[in-house]
Each structure stands twice: as structure tokens, then as C-alpha cells.
C-alpha atoms as one frame of an Amber mdcrd trajectory, in Angstrom:
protein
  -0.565  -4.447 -15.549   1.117  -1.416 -14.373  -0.625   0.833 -11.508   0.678
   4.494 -10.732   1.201   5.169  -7.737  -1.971   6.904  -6.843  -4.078   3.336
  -7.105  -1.001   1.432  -5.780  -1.924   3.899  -2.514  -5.810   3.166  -2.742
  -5.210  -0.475  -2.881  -3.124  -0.281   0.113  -5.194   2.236   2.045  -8.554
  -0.590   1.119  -5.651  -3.464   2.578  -5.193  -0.990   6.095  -9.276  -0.203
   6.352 -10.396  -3.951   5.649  -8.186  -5.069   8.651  -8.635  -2.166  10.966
 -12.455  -1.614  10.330 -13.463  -5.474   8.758 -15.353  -3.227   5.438 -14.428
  -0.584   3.322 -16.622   2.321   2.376 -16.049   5.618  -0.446 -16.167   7.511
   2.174 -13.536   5.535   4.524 -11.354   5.437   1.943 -11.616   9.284   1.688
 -10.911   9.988   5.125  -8.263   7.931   5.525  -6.464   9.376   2.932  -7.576
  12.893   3.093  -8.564  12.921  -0.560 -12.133  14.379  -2.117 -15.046  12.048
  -2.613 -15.296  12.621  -6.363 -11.668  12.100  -6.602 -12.104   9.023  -4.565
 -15.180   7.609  -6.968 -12.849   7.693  -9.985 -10.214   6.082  -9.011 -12.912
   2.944  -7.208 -14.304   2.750 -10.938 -10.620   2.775 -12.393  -9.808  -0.114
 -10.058 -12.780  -1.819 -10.664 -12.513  -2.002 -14.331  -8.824  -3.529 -13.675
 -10.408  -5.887 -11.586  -8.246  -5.017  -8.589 -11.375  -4.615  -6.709 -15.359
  -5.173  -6.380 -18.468  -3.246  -4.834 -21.076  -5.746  -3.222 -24.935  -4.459
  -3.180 -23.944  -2.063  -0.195 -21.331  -0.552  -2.178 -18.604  -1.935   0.531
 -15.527  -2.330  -1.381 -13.396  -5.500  -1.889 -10.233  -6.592  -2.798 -10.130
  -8.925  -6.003  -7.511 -12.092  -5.411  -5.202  -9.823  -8.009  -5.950  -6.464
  -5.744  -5.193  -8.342  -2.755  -1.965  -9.276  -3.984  -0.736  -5.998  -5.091
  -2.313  -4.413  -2.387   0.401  -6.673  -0.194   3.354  -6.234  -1.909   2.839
  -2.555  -1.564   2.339  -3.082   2.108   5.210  -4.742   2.360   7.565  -2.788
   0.346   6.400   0.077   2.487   6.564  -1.657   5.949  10.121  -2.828   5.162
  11.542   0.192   3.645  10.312   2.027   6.807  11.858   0.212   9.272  15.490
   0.137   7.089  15.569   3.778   7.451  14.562   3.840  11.126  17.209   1.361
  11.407  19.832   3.660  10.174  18.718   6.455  12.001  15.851   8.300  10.219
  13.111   9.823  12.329  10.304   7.472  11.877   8.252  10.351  10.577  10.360
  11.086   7.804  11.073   7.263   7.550   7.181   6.662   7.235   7.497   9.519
   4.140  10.390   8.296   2.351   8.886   5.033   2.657   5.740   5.791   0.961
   7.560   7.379  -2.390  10.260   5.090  -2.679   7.739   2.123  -2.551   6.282
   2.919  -5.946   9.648   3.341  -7.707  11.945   0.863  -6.745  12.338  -2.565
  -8.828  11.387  -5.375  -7.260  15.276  -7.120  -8.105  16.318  -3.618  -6.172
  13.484  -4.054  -3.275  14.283  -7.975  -2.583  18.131  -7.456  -2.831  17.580
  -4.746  -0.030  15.155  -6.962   2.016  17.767  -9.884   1.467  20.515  -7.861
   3.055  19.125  -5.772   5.391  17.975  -9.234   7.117  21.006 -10.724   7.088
  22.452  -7.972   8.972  19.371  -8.437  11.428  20.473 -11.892  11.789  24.492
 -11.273  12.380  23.292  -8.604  15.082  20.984 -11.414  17.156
């Protein structure tokens, strides 16, 4: 199933908040990403009718085995593509941007060939 980008950022943001804070709130997840409650209640009801995530009896939100997953692999793509542009010389702020658009776009063939190389040339530097 293909996400845009917009959930692939609420899954991650639910991912940051469920290891920073332990739960995950409506409201957490509209702070954190500056976004309006309403806004915020539509796209929890999108996700939970893809089963990418589940409300308990407290309405604290959790990430499905599939959500969890994605939610990851968006983390990662964005953690990795970060640091290869700090690497080169990007200002981490900018970096951090780039990061976040390019992670929704690129393949993952494109994404793993970068991660392949770009640790190799960590390794030839050690």
C-alpha cells in the first residue's frame, strides 16, 4: 500500500513520540508537528483504517506491526540521508530539510544503493 507523504510523516512523528514520551496522544502528535487538531483526527482515522495504527480505550495511539515497520524505514531513510549531506558539507539545518523531502521520493533500489556506498566510504576513511 502506498502512503503520501503526509502519513509517511505521522507514522514517523508516532515512531519519535512513542520513544521520547513511552504514549502517543492527538494532541502530541499535533504539537509535535505543528499541525491543527482536526487536521490531525483525519489523518489518525485514515491510518487506522489502513491498519498502520490503533487507539486503545484512552485513545493513546499505537503502531500496528505494519505501521511500525513503515514508520522505521522512514526513520531511517531520513536519519541516513541527513547525515550524507552533513557529511558533504550541508548545514545540518538544511540537511535535516532536504532530508525530510527527499525521504518520501526516493526508490528504495536508489536509497539502499546510496546507503551501500556512502558506508563503504565510511569504512575506507576508518
Amino acid at each position: 500500500m502506498i502512503l503520501h507523504e503526509s502519513e509517511e510523516n505521522y507514522l514517523e512523528a508516532i515512531y519519535l513520540l512513542n520513544k521520547e514520551k513511552g504514549y502517543v496522544r492527538a494532541i502530541d502528535i499535533a504539537n509535535y508537528l505543528d499541525y491543527s487538531k482536526p487536521s490531525v483526527s483525519v489523518a489518525i482515522k485514515n491510518l487506522k483504517e489502513k491498519d498502520y495504527i490503533v487507539l486503545d480505550d484512552n485513545s493513546m495511539i499505537s503502531l500496528t506491526p505494519l505501521g511500525l515497520d513503515k514508520a522505521e524505514s522512514v526513520y531511517e531513510r531520513h536519519e541516513v540521508l541527513s547525515n550524507i549531506l552533513i557529511s558533504i558539507g550541508v548545514s545540518k539545518e538544511q540537511a535535516i530539510n532536504d532530508a525530510c523531502r527527499i525521504e518520501h521520493i526516493i526508490s528504495q533500489e536508489t536509497f539502499d544503493k546510496i546507503k551501500t556506498y556512502f558506508n563503504k566510504s565510511l569504512d575506507t576513511k576508518k
